[in-house]
N, C-alpha and C positions, 0 to 999 in steps of 0.2 A: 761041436767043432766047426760046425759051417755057420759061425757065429763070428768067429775069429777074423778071417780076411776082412769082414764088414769095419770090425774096432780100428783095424790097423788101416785101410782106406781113410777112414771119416779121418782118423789121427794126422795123417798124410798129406790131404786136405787140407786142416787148419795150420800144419806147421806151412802147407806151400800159402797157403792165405798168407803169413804174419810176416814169411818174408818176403814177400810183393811189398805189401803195405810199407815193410822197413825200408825195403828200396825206394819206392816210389816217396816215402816221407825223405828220404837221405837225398834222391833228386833235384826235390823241391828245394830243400834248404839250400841244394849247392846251386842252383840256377836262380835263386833268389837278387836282385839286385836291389840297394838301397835307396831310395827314393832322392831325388835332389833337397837340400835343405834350403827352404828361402827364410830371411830374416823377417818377420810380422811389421808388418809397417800400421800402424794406427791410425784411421779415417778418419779425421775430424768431421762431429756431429754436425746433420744440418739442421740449420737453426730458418726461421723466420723471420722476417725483420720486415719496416716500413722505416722511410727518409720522411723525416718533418722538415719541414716547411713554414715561413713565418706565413701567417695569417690571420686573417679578418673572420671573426665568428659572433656568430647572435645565438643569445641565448634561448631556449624555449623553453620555457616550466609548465608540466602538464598534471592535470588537477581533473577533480572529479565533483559532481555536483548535480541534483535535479532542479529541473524547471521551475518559476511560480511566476506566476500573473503577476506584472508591476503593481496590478491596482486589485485589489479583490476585499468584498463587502459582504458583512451576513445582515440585511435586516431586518429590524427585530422592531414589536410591536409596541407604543410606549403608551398605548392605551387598551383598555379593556370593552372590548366590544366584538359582537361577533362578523365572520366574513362574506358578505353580500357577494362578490362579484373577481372573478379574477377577469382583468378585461383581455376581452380577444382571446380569451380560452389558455392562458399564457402557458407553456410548457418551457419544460429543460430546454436550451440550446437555443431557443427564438432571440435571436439580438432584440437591444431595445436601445433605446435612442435618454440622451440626457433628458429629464423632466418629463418622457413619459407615462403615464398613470399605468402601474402595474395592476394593481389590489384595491380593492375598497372596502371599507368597514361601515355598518351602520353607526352614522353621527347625529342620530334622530338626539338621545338621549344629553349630547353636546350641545345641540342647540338651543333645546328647551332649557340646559343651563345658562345659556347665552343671552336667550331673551330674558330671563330671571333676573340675570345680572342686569342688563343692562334695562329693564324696568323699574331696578332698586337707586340707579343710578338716577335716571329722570327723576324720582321721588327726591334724591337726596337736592337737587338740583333746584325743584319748587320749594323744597325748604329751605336755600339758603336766600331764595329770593323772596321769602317771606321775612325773614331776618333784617334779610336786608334792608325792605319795605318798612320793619316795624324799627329798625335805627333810626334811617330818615324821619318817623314821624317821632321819636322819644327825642332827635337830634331838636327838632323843632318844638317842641314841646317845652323840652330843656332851654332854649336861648327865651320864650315867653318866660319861663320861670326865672330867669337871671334877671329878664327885665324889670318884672315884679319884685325881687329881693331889690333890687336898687331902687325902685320906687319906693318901696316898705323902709328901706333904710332913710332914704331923706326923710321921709314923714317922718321918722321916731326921732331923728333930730331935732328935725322942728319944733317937734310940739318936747321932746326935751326941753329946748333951749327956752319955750312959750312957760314950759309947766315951773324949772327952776327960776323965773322973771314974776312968777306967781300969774301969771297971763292965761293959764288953762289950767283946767281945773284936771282933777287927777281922772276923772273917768276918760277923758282923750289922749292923756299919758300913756295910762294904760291899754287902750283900742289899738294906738299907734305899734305899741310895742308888740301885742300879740300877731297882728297883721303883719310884721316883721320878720316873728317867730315862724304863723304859717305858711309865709310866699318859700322860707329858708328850707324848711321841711318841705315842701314840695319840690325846691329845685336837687337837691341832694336824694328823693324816692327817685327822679328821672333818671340822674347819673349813677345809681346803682341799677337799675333796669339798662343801662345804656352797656355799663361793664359786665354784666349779668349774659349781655348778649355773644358776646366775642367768645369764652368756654363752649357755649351752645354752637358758635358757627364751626370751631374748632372740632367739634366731637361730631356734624354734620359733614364738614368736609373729610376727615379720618373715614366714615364711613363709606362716603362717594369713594374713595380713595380703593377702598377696600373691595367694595360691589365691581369696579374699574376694573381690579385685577381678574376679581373670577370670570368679570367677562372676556376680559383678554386669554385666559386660560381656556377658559369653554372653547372661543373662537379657536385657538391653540390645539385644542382636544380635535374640533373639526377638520381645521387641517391635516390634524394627523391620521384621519380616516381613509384621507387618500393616501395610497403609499404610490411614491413617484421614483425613478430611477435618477440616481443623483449623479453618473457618469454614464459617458456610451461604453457599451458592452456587451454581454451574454450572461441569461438567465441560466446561471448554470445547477443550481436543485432549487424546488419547493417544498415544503415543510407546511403548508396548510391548504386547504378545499373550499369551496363555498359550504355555508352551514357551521364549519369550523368557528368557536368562541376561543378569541386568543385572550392573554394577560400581559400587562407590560415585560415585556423582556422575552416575550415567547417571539420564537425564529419563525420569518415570513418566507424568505426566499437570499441566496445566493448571485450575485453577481459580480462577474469576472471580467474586466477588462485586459484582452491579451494582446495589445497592439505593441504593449511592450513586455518584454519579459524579463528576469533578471533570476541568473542563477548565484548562487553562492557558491562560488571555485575553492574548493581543499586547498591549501598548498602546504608545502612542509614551513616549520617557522623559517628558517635557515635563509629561504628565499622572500623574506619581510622586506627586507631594504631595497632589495631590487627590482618589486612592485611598482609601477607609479599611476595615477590617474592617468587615464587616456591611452593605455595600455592595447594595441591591438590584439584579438583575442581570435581563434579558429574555433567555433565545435563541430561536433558529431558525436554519432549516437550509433551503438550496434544494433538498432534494430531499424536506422536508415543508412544504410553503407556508402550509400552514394548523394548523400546531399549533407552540406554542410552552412556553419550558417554563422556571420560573422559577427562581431563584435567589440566591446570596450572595457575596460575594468571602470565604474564610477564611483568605486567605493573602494576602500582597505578597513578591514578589521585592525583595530589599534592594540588590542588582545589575543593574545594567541592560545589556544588551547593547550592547558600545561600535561593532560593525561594524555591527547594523541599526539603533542607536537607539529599542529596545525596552527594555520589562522585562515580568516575565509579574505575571498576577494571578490566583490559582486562585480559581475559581470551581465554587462545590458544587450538586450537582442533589440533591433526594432524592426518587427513584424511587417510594418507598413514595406518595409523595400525590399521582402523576402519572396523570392518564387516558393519557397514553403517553407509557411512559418511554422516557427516554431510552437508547439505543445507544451502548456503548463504540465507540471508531473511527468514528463520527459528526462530519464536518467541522460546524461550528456557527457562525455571528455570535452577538456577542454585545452587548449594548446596557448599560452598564453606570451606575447612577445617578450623578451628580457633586452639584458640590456645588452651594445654592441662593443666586443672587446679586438682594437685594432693591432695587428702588426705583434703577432703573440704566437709562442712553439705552443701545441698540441701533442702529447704523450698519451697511447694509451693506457689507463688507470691500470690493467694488468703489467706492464714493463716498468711499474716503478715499485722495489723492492727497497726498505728501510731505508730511503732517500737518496736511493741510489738510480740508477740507470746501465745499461749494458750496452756500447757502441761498439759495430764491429767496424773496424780497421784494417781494412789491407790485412783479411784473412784473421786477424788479433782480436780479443776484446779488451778494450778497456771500460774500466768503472766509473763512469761520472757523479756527482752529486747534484741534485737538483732538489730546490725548493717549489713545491705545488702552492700555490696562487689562489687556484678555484677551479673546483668541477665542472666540467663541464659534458652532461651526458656521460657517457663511456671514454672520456680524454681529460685532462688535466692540463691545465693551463701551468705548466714553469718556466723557472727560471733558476738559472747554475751552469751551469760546468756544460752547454748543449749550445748549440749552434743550426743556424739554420742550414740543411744540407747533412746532419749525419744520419747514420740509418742504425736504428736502433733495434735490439735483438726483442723479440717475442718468445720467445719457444726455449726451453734447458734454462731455464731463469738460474736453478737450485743447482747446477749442476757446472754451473760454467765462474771462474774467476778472474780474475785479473793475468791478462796474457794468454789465457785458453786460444788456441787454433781452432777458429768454426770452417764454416762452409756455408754461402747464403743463397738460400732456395729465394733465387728471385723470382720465378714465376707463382708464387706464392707469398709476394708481397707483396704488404698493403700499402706501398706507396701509392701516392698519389701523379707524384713528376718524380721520374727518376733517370740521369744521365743512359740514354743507348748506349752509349761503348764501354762504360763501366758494366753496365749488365750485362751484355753481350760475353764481356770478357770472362767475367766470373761465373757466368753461367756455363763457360765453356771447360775451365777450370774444373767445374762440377764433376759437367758430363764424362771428364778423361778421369777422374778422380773413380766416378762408378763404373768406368768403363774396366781400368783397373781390377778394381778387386772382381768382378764377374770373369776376368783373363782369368785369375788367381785361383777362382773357385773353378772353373772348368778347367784346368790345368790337374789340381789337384783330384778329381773324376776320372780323367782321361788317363792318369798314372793309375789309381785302382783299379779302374776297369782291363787294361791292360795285363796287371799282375796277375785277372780272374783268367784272362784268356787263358793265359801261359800256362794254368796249373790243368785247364782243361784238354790241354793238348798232350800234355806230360801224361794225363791220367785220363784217358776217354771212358 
């Protein structure tokens, strides 16, 4: 039983709880007031923009390329002998001067062929002036024998004319005539010993000819024992020692002349035409940050490379007017001058969509058309439907149309020159535009916070 007043308390309790609550809910609802309605006014986006401007621009096309030596030489040994002597002890990096004697090779074995030859030559030399001595005496030999046949001949006339007159008997007939026969035969043995001779000088001189060369070659061989530097330079590797026996074609020593140097600049093909000789050029190098080093394009590749879509353009250093020169095998950028396009709009390559353009206008955009010209860098050279002085949108490309309302963040354009009182003004436009909607948003805080108060004082 002394259970019972407990039930009925607790009971008592919740019904006095739920009619609080209903009250205090029935309060609230009647002291509730409805919040002012404002009409949503829409912010036009702000956009980005830059004002073109006509202008004078030069191109610069930048390329990639390493170093090499204008001049550089491996030479190689074109005789077979071995190496006596590197003179002055010659090492990697020693400059050396034109026609200095680097190397020497034993030309012992050169020589003895030399005087070989040219011992075989003197011989050939006394034989032909033996020839020639025995012409002279068959030449004179020969004219006695002519004389003789002509004496031989009138006699056998004679005594003919004596023998048919019956006036000599037949044994001077016949005397006359054999004397005839042999002065004839003697002068015709001369004149084949005389033609006899000429073959013989012909097959002496072919030989002198021949002994001539090998000594010219011998001498040849000697010369080539010395190895001399055929430009000024640097010895830049050696490939043989004293003791070393080299073979023709075996590598003696490297030499680099770097007074000049010439790299071969990448360019894309696209930029072929507007290469030209004489082309001023800038490099550098990431592994010298701070020195750069100038020069010229003296070449163009007339072929371009069809797998990477390159072609090269050499480009000349000269060393001699460099506070530091440049290094063969040196990776390098290269900056290379193009050509200069005058009194031309500049569009950056992102504001031009499907050949179009986006101009804002007194708060408006309009869509102009424009045809692009030539790349240039990150801008595009056109021309269309643009003028010099309007400011063109950057920023909501995809999002904006023909007559859209922006808002133009000028302190975030890229202009270059742009009217103060225009900016001023629209920038002010802006600021009352965000001032705005921040009233609006703190308006609408200020009424919640308010309605929390109210229900906290209804129901502490």
């Amino acid at each position: 039983m002394s259970s019972l007043p407990r039930v009925l308390i607790s009971i008592s309790l919740s019904l006095v709880t739920v009619v609080i609550g209903a009250f205090v809910a029935w309060l609230l609802h009647t002291l509730r007031t409805e919040p002012p309605m404002k009409e949503n006014v829409a912010v036009p986006p702000l956009v980005h923009s830059t004002v073109i401007r006509t202008e004078t621009v030069t191109e610069h096309f930048l390329g990639y390329g390493s170093a090499r030596a204008h001049r550089q030489t491996t030479i190689a040994a074109e005789v077979s002998a071995p190496v006596i002597e590197r003179v002055n002890d010659l090492e990697a990096g020693d400059p050396v001067r034109k026609g200095q004697v680097l190397i020497r090779l034993d030309d012992r074995q050169y020589q003895f062929d030399y005087e070989r030859a040219f011992a075989l030559t003197q011989t050939n030399d006394a034989s032909l002036k033996e020839i020639e001595s025995e012409r002279e005496n068959l030449e004179s030999l020969k004219q006695t024998a002519e004389r003789e046949v002509q004496i031989a001949a009138e006699e056998k006339r004679r005594v003919t004319d004596l023998f048919e007159r019956d006036d000599a008997a037949k044994r001077e007939f016949d005397l006359a005539r054999l004397a005839y026969q042999q002065a004839l035969r003697t002068l015709q043995t001369y004149e084949k010993e005389l033609a006899a001779l000429q073959p013989k000088r012909e097959r002496i001189e072919a030989t002198k000819r021949a002994n001539e060369a090998a000594a010219n070659i011998a001498r040849l061989n000697v010369e080539r024992c010395t190895i001399s530097a055929p430009f000024d330079g640097a010895a830049h590797q050696l490939f043989v020692d004293e003791g070393d026996r080299v073979m023709p074609g075996s590598r003696l020593l490297t030499i680099v002349d770097s007074s000049r140097v010439e790299i071969p600049i990448k360019l894309p093909s696209s930029t072929h035409e507007y290469i030209n000789i004489g082309a001023p050029c800038t490099l550098s190098s990431p592994s010298l940050a701070s020195v750069t080093w100038n020069g010229q394009v003296v070449r163009v590749a007339p072929v371009a490379d069809e797998n990477l879509r390159t072609f090269a353009a050499y480009v000349e250093v000269d060393n001699s007017v460099s506070n530091t020169p440049l290094v063969p095998g040196l990776f390098v950028q290269a900056n290379v001058l193009g050509p200069e396009h005058e009194s031309v709009l500049l569009v950056p390559r992102g504001a031009i969509r499907r050949g179009m353009v986006l101009v804002a206008n007194e708060g408006l955009v309009e869509q102009r058309n424009v045809k692009i010209q030539r790349f240039v860098e990150e801008r595009a050279i056109v021309a269309g439907e643009i003028y010099d002085g309007d400011r063109i949108i950057l920023s909501h490309l995809d999002s904006l149309v023909q007559g859209s309302r922006v808002r133009v963040a000028e302190e975030n354009s890229l202009a270059t020159t742009s009217p103060r009182g225009e900016a001023s003004k629209k920038k002010t436009v802006a600021n009352r535009g965000d001032q705005k909607a921040t009233q609006s948003k703190a308006n609408k805080k200020s009424g919640v916070a308010s309605t929390i108060r109210t229900a906290r004082e209804v129901n502490p």
